[in-house]
C-alpha positions in Angstrom: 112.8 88.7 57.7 110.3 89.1 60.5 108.6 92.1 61.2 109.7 94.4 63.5 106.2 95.4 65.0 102.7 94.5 64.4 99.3 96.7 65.1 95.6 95.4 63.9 94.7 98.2 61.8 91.3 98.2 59.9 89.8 95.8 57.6 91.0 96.5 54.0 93.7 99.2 54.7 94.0 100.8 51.2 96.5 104.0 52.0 99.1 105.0 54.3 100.5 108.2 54.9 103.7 109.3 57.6 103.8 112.6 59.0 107.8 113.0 59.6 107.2 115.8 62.0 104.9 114.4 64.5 105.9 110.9 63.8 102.1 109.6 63.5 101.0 107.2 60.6 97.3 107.5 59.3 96.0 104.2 57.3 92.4 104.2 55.7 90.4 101.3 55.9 88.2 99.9 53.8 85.7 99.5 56.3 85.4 103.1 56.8 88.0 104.4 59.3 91.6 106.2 59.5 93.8 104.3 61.9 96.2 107.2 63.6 99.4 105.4 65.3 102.1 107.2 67.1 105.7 106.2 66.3 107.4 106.3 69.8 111.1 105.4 68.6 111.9 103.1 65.6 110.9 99.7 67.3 107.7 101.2 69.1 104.5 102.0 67.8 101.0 102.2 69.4 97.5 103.0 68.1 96.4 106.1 69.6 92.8 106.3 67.6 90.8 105.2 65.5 88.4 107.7 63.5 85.0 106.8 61.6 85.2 108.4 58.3 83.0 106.2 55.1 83.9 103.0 53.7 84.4 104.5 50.3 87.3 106.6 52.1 90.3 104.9 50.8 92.4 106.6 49.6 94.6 109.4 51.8 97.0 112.6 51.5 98.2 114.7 54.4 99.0 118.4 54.5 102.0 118.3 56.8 102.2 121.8 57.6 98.9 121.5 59.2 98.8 117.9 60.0 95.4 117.5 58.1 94.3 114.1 56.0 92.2 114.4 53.4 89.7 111.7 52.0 87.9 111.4 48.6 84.8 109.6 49.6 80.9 109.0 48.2 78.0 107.1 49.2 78.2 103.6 47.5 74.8 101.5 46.9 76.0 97.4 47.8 77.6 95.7 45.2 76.2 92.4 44.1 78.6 89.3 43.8 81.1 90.4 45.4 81.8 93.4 42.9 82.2 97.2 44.8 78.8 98.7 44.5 78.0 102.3 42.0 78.6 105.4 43.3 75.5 107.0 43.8 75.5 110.3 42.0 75.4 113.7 43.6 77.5 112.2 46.9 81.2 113.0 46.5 82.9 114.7 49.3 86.4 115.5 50.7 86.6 114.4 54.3 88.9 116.6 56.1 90.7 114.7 59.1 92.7 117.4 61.8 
C-alpha cells in the first residue's frame, strides 16, 4: 500500500509521539531537532516547526495535559568508525519542549 502522506522530517528520526488533543506529532531526530507537524484532518498534515534541541536527543515522551515533550539528552564526544561516540560524564540533561 502506498502511503497516504509524506513530510521530510529530520535525519535519523528515532521517536514519535501524537498528542490526541491538539492533533500535533513531535519526531526527534538524530541530528538534533523535534519535528512538530499538525494533523489538519486524516489525509492532511503539514510541518509547522522545527526546534533545535542536541543530537543525543532521541528519544521522546509528552505530558499531554500540558502538551510538554521531554528529552533525555548529553553531550557526546565523536565516535570513531562509524560507532556513536561516549557520553561525556557530568552532561545529562532533560530537555523540556512546551
Amino acid at each position: 500500500a502506498l502511503p497516504v502522506f509524506r513530510l521530510r522530517l529530520g535525519f535519523d528520526c528515532d521517536g514519535v509521539a501524537f498528542d490526541e488533543v491538539e492533533k500535533m506529532i513531535y519526531t526527534s531526530n538524530g541530528e538534533g531537532n523535534v519535528t512538530a507537524i499538525k494533523e489538519d484532518d486524516k489525509d492532511k498534515f503539514k510541518v509547522i516547526e522545527t526546534i533545535p534541541t542536541l543530537a543525543s536527543a532521541r528519544t521522546l515522551t509528552i505530558d499531554k495535559k500540558s502538551n510538554t515533550l521531554y528529552l533525555p539528552a548529553a553531550n557526546v564526544e565523536p565516535g570513531e568508525g562509524g560507532e556513536r561516540g561516549k557520553v561525556k560524564p557530568g552532561t545529562f540533561e532533560v530537555l523540556v519542549v512546551k
